[in-house]
C-alpha positions as CSV (number, residue, x, y, z in Angstrom):
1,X,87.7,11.6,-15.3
2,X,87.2,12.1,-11.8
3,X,90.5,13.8,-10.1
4,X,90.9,14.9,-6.1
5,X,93.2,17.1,-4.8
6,X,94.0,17.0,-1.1
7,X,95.6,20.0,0.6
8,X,95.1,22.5,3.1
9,X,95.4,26.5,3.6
10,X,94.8,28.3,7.3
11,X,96.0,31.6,9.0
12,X,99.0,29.7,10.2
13,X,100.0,27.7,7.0
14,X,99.4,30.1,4.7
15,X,97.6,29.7,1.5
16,X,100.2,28.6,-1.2
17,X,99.4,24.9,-1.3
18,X,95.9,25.6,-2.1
19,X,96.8,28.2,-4.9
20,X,98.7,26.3,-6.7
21,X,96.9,23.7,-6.4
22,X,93.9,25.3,-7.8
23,X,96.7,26.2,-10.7
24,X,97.1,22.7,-11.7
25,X,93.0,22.4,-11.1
26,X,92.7,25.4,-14.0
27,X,94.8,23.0,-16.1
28,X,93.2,19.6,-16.0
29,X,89.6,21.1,-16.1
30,X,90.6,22.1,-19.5
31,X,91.1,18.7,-21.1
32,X,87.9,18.0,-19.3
33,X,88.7,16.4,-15.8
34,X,86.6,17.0,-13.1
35,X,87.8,17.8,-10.0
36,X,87.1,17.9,-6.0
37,X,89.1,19.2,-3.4
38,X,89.5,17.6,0.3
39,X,90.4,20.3,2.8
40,X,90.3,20.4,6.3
41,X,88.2,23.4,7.5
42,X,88.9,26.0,10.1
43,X,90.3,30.2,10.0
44,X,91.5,30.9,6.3
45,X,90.4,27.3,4.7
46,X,89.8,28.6,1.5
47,X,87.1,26.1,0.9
48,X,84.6,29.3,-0.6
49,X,87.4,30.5,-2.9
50,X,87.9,26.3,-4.1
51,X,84.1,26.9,-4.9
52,X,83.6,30.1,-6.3
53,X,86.5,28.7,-9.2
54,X,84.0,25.8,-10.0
55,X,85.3,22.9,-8.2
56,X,83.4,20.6,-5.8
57,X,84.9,21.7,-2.3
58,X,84.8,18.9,0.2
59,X,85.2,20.1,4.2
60,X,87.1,17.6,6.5
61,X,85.7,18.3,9.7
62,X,88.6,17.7,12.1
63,X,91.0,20.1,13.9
64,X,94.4,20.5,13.1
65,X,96.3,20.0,16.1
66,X,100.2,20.7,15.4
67,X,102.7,23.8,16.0
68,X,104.9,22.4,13.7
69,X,103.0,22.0,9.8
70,X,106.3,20.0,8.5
71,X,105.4,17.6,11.3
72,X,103.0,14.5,10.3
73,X,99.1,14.0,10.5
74,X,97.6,11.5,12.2
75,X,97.1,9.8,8.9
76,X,94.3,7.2,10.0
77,X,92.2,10.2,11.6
78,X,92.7,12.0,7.8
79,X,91.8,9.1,6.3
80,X,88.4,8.8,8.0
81,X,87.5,12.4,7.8
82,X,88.4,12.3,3.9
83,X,85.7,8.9,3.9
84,X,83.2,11.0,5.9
85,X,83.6,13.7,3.4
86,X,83.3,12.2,0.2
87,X,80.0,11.0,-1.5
88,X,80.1,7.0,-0.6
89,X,80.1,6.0,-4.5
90,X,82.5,8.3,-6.0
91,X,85.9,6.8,-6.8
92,X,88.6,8.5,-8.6
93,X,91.4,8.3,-11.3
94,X,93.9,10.3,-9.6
95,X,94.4,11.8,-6.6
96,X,97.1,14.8,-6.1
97,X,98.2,15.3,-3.0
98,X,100.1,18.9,-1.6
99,X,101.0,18.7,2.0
100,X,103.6,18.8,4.4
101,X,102.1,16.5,7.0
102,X,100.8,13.5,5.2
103,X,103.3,10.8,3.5
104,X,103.2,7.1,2.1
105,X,101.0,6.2,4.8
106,X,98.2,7.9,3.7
107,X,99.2,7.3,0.0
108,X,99.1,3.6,0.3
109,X,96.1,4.5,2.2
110,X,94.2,6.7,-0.2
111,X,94.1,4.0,-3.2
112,X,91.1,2.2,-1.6
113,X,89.2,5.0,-3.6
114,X,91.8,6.5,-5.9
115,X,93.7,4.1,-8.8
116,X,97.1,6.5,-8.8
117,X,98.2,9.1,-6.8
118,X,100.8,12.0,-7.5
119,X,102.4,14.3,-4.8
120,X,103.4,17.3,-5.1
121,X,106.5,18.0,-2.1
122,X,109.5,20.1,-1.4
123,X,110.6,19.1,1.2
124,X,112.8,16.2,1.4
125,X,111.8,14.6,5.0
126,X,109.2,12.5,4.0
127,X,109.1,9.1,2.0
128,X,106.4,8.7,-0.5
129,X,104.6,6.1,-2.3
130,X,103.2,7.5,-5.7
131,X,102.8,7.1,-9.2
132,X,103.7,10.9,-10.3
133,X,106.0,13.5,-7.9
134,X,106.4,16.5,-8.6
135,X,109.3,19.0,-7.2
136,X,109.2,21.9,-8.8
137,X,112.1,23.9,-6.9
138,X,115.7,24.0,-7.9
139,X,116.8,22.3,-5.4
140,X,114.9,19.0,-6.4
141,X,117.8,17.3,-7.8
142,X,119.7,17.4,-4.1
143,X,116.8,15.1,-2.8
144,X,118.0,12.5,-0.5
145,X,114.6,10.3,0.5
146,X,114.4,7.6,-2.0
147,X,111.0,7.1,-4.1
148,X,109.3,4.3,-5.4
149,X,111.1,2.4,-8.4
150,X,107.5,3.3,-10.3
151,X,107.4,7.5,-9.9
152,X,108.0,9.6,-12.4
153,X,109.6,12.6,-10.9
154,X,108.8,16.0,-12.6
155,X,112.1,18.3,-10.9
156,X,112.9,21.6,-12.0
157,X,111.1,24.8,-12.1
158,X,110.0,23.6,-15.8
159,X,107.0,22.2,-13.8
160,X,106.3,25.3,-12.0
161,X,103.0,25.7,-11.2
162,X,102.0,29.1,-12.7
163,X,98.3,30.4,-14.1
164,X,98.7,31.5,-18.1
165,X,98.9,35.1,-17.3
166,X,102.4,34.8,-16.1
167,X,103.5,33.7,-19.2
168,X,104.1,36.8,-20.9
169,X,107.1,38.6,-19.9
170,X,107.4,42.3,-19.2
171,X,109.7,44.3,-22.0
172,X,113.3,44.9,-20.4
173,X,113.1,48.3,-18.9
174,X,115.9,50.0,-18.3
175,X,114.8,53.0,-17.0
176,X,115.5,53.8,-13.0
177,X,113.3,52.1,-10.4
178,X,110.1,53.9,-10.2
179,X,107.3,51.4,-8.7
180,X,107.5,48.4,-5.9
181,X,105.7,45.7,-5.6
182,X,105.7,44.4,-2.2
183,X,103.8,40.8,-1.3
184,X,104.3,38.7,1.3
185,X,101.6,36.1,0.4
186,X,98.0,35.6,1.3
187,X,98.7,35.4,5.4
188,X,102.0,37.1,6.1
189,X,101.6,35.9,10.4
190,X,105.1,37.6,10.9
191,X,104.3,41.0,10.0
192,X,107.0,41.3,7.6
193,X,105.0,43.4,4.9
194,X,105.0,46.4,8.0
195,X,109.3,45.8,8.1
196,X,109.7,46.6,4.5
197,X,107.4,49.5,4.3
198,X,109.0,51.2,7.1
199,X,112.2,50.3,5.1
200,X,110.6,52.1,2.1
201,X,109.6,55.1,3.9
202,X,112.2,57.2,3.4
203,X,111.9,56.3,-0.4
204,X,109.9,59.1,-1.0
205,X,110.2,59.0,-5.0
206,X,109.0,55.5,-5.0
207,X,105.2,54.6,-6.2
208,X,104.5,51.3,-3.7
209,X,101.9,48.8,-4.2
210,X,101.1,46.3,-1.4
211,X,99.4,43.3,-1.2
212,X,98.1,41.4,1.6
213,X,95.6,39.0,1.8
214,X,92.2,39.4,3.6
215,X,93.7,36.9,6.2
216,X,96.3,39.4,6.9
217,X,95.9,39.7,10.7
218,X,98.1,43.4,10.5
219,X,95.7,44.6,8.4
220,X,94.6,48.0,10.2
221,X,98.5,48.9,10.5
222,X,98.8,48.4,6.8
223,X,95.9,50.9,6.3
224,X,97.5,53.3,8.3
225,X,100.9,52.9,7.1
226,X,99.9,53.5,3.9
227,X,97.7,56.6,4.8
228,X,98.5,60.2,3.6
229,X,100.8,58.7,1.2
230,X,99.2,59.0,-2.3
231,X,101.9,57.0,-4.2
232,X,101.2,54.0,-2.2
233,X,98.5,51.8,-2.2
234,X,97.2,48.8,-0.2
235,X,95.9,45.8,-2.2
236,X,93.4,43.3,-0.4
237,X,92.0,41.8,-3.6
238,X,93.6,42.0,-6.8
239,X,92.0,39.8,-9.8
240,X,95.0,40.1,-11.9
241,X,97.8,39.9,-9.5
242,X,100.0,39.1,-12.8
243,X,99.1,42.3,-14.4
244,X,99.8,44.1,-11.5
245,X,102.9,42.8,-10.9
246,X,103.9,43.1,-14.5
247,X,104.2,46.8,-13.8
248,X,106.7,46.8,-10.8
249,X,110.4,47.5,-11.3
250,X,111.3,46.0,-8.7
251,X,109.3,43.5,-6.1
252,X,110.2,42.4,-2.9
253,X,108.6,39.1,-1.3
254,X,109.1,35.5,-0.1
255,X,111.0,32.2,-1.1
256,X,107.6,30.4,-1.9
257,X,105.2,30.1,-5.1
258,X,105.2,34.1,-5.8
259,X,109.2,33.5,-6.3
260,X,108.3,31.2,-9.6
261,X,105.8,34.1,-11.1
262,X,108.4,37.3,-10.7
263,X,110.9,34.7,-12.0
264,X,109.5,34.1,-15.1
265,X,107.6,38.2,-15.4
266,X,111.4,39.3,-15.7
267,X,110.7,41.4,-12.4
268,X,114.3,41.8,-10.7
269,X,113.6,40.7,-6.8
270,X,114.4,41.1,-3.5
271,X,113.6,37.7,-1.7
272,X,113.4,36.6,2.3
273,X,112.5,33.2,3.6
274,X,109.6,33.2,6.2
275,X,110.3,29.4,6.8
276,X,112.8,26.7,6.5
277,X,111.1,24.8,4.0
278,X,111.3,28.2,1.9
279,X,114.9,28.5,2.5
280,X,117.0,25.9,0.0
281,X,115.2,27.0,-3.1
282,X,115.9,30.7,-2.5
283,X,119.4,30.2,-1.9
284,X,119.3,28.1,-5.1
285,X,118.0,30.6,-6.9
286,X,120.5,33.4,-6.2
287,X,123.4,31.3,-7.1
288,X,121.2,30.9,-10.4
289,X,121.4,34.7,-10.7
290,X,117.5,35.2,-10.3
291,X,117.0,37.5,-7.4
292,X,118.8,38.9,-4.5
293,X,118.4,36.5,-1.5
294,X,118.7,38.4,2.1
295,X,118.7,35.2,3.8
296,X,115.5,34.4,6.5
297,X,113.3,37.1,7.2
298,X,113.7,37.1,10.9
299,X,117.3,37.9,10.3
300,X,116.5,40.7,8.0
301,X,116.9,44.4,9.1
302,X,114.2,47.4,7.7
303,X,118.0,48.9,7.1
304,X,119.0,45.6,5.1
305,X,115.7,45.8,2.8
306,X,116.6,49.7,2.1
307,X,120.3,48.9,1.1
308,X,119.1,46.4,-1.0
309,X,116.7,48.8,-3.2
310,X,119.3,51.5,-3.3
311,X,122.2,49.1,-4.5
312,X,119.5,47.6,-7.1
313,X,118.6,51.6,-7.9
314,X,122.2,52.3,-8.5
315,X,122.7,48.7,-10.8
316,X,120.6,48.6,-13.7
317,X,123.1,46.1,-15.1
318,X,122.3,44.2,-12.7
319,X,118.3,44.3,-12.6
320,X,118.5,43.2,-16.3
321,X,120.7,40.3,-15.2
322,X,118.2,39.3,-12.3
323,X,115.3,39.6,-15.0
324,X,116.9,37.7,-17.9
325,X,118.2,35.0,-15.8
326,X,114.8,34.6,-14.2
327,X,113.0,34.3,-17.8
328,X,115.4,31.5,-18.8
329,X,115.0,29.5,-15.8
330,X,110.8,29.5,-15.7
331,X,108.8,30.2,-18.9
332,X,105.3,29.7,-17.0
333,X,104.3,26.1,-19.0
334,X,104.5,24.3,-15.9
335,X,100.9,23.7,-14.8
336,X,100.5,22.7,-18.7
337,X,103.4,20.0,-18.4
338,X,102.3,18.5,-15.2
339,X,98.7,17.8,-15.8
340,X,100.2,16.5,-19.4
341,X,102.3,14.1,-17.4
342,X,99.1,13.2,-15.4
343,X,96.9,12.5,-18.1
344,X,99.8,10.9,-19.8
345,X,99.5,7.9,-17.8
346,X,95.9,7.6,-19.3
347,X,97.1,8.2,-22.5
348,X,95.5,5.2,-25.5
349,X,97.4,4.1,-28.6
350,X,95.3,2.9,-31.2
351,X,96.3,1.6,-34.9
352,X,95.4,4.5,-37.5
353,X,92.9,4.0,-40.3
354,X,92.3,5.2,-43.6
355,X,89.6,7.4,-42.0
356,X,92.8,9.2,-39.9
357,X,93.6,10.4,-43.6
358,X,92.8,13.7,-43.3
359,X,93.5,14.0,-38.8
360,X,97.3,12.8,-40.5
361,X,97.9,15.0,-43.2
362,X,96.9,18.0,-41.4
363,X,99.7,17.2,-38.8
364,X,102.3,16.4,-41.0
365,X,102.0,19.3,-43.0
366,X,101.9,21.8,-40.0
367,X,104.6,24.6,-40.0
368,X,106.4,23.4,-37.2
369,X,106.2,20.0,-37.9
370,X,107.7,20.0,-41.3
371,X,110.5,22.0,-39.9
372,X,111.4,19.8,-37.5
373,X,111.0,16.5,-39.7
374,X,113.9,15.4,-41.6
375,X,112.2,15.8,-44.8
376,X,110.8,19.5,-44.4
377,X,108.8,19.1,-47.8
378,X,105.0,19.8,-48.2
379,X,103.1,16.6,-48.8
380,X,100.5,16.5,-51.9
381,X,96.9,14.9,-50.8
382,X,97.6,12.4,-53.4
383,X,101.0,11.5,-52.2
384,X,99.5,11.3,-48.3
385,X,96.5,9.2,-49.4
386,X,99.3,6.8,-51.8
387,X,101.4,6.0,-48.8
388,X,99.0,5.7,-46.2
389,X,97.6,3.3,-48.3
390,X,100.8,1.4,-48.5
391,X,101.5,1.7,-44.9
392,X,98.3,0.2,-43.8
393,X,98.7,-2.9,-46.5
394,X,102.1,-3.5,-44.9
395,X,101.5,-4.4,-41.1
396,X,104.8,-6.7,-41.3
397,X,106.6,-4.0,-42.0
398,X,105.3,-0.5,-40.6
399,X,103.3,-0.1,-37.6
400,X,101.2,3.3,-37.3
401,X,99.8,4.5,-34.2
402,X,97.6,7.4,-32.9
403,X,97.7,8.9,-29.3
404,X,94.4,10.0,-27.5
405,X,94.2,11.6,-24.2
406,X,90.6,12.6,-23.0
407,X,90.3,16.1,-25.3
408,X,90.6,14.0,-28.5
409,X,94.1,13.2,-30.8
410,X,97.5,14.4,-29.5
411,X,100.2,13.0,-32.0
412,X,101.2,10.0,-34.2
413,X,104.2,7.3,-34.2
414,X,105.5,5.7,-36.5
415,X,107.8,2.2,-36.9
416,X,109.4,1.2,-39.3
417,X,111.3,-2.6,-39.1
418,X,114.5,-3.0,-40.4
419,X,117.0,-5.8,-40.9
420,X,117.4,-7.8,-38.0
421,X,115.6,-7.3,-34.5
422,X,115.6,-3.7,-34.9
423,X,113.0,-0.7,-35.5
424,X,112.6,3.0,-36.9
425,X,110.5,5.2,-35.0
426,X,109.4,8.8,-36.6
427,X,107.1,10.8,-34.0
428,X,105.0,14.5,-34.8
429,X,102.7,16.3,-32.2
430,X,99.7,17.5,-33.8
431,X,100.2,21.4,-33.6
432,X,98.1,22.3,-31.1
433,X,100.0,19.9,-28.6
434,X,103.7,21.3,-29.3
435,X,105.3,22.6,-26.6
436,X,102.9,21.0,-23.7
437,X,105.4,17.7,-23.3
438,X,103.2,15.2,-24.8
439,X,106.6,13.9,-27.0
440,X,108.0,12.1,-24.2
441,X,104.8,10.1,-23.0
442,X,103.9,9.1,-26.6
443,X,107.4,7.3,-26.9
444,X,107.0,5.5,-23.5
445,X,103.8,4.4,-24.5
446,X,104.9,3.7,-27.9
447,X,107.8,1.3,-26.6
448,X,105.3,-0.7,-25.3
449,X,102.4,-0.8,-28.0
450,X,106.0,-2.2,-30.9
451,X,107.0,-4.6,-28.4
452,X,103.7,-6.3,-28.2
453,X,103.2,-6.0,-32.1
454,X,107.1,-7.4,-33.1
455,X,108.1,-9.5,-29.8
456,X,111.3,-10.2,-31.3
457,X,112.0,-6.5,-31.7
458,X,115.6,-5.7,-29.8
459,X,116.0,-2.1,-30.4
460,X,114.6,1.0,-31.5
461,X,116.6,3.6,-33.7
462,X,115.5,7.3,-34.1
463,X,117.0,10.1,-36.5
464,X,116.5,14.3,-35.8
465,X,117.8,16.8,-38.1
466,X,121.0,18.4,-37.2
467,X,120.7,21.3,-35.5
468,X,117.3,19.8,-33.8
469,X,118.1,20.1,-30.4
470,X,114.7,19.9,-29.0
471,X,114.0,16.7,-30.5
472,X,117.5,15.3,-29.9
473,X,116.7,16.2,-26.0
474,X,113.0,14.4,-26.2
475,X,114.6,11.3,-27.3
476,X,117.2,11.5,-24.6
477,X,114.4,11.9,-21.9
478,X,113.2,9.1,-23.3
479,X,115.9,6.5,-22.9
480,X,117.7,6.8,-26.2
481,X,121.1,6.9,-26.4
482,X,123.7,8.7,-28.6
483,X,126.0,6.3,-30.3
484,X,128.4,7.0,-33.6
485,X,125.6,9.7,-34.4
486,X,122.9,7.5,-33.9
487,X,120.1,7.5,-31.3
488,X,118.9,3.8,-29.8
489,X,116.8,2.4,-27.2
490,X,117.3,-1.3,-26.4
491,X,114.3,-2.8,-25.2
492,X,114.6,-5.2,-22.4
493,X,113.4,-9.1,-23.5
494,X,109.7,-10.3,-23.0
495,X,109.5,-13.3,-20.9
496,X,107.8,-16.3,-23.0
């Protein structure tokens, strides 16, 4: 499955879009997708990094005119450049847009080559027209611009996009602040990396590692600010950025995409805006409790940066409160549920077989599975085969389906009829699918496939073991409803 992503890095945008973009890239690659990126070229394009990961990098030879990036493209000159680009016969599945200057025009546009298209956004000054959105900042739920009646909106930092080696957590350290991490991302145009390390120069005690990307245009100050001082080191290129930051105490950066990884590390944070559209979701996040907000970095003092590290060196209370918040509110599965969410859209029912026999009773009898069934007891091979048997002999009565996606088998459903116009539906992941949000899409899709085998059917019913609140919240997603301890979905009628 062919998938494109357009966005856009430069010296004066900065190189977050692109990042994590290539994040979600990393994600859908795995189940198989092949993907191309559409970028317009220029200073600090990124287009050889896009390569060097393994991805067909496509140039769009036109300038990028504005002073303002939140402002809007001339979306008929994109258009064309993207058409230029592109191989003449390749059309795609999907394609995932991330950028500030392109909106439903260009969507509506795009779909000549492209049969759905997702945006990712943060901003909330620009109407869309897609299949998939995704906000990933707390501040999602405040939106304001309406979107299409068909989106699915992803909101929340639970769709953070995040590479796998943020997932792991630092152990709590208690112990005083002895290390600082300080990253300003890939660009840094303002200078504000210089700002804190003069704020950190009296610090003497402190071990300091900065990073600045090679597109850094302060670069030879940062070498000599950070000459003759042998606890500090300057970063241009660090392969495991997640490693290194793992070992900080305490990190100091910006409101954008690094906020989400020292978040959900468990590294206690000092954060600055470097521009409006960084600006709601940091303040969001230090009413969450996650980090220490200064407000916008032009506003910020070298003196303000140094009375924030000493108050945070005097509060270890408080640096295990920033850490533990920020755990609970990103748990770095993001990139995993949005390309999940994607692909779910592609995702095929089919009616199981006799020769699913052995693909079935290896998911219901999975650890985690069992436990979250209502009946929690091993099933015998002879059993399984008995009652698949009669389920298959009964397609009045039961209704058994499996979900693929492009990697092969994801879960199963199951319907039971009962009196009347209603249904029972029982629904497992196969174990190496937990936890990636498959649940939801397979009972969306599943609504669908038992109204178009029982048209009569009225309602579905669903039970979860007490205490389950994981499944009780899947179901809820969903569309069921909690009534006199019951879940339901009532399923609109089907025109004759």
């Amino acid at each position: 499955m062919h998938i494109l992503i357009r966005c856009d890095a430069s010296l004066s945008l900065g190189s977050g879009h692109v990042m994590r973009c290539l994040t979600l890239a990393d994600a859908l690659a795995a189940v198989g997708c092949k993907v191309h990126f559409a970028c317009r070229s220029g200073p600090g394009d990124l287009l050889a990094l896009v390569a060097s990961r393994g991805y067909e990098a496509h140039a769009l030879s036109v300038p990028d005119r504005r002073s303002d990036f939140e402002a809007a493209l001339p979306w008929q000159e994109d258009i064309e450049a993207l058409w230029k680009a592109l191989p003449a016969e390749l059309d795609f599945a999907w394609c995932v847009v991330d950028h500030y200057g392109l909106g439903h025009e260009w969507e509506t546009a795009v779909r000549l080559r492209a049969r759905r298209v997702m945006a990712i956004d943060d901003l909330d000054t620009r109407r869309h027209a897609v299949d998939l959105f995704l906000d990933q900042n707390l501040s999602a739920q405040m939106r304001t611009i309406a979107l299409p009646e068909v989106a699915h909106v992803l909101a929340g930092p639970r769709f953070a996009l995040l590479r796998p080696a943020f997932a792991n957590p630092r152990p709590e350290c208690q112990g005083p602040i002895k290390r600082v991490l300080v990253s300003f991302g890939g660009v840094d145009a303002a200078g504000e990396t210089l700002k804190v390390l003069t704020a950190l120069a009296d610090l003497s005690e402190l071990q300091v590692d900065v990073v600045a990307g090679p597109a850094n245009p302060h670069w030879t100050e940062l070498v000599e600010r950070c000459r003759g001082r042998p606890t500090w080191r300057l970063w241009q290129h660090v392969e495991d950025f997640a490693g290194l930051l793992r070992k900080a105490d305490l990190s100091i950066g910006a409101g954008g995409g690094t906020a989400w990884e020292r978040a959900c590390l468990g590294i206690p944070s000092l954060c600055v805006s470097l521009a409006p559209n960084q600006r709601a979701n940091a303040e969001a996040l230090a009413v969450a409790g996650a980090h220490l907000y200064l407000g916008d970095a032009a506003q910020v003092s070298g003196a303000a940066y140094r009375a924030a590290v000493q108050t945070l060196q005097a509060s270890p209370g408080l640096r295990q409160s920033l850490a533990a918040r920020g755990r609970t509110l990103v748990d770095g599965r993001g990139a995993t549920r949005v390309a999940t969410a994607l692909l779910g859209m592609e995702l095929h029912l089919r009616p199981a077989t006799f020769e699913d026999t052995r693909l079935l009773f290896r998911g219901r009898n999975a650890e985690r599975v069992r436990q979250a069934s209502v009946n929690t007891d091993p099933i015998g091979w002879e059993q399984h085969q008995d009652w698949l048997r009669q389920v298959l002999a009964q397609p009045e009565r039961r209704l058994l389906l499996i979900a693929e996606t492009l990697d092969g088998p994801v879960g199963v459903l199951r319907y039971d009829r009962q009196r009347g116009q209603g249904a029972e539906v029982s629904i497992y992941l196969l174990p190496e699918r937990l936890g990636q949000g498959w649940g939801e899409h397979l009972l969306r899709c599943g609504e669908q496939a038992v109204q178009r085998h029982w048209t009569d059917l009225e309602s579905i019913e669903a039970q979860v073991r007490p205490g389950n609140l994981a499944s009780l919240q899947l179901f809820q997603r969903a569309g069921f409803l909690l009534r006199d301890h019951q879940l339901q979905l009532s399923l609109p009628r089907i025109s004759s």
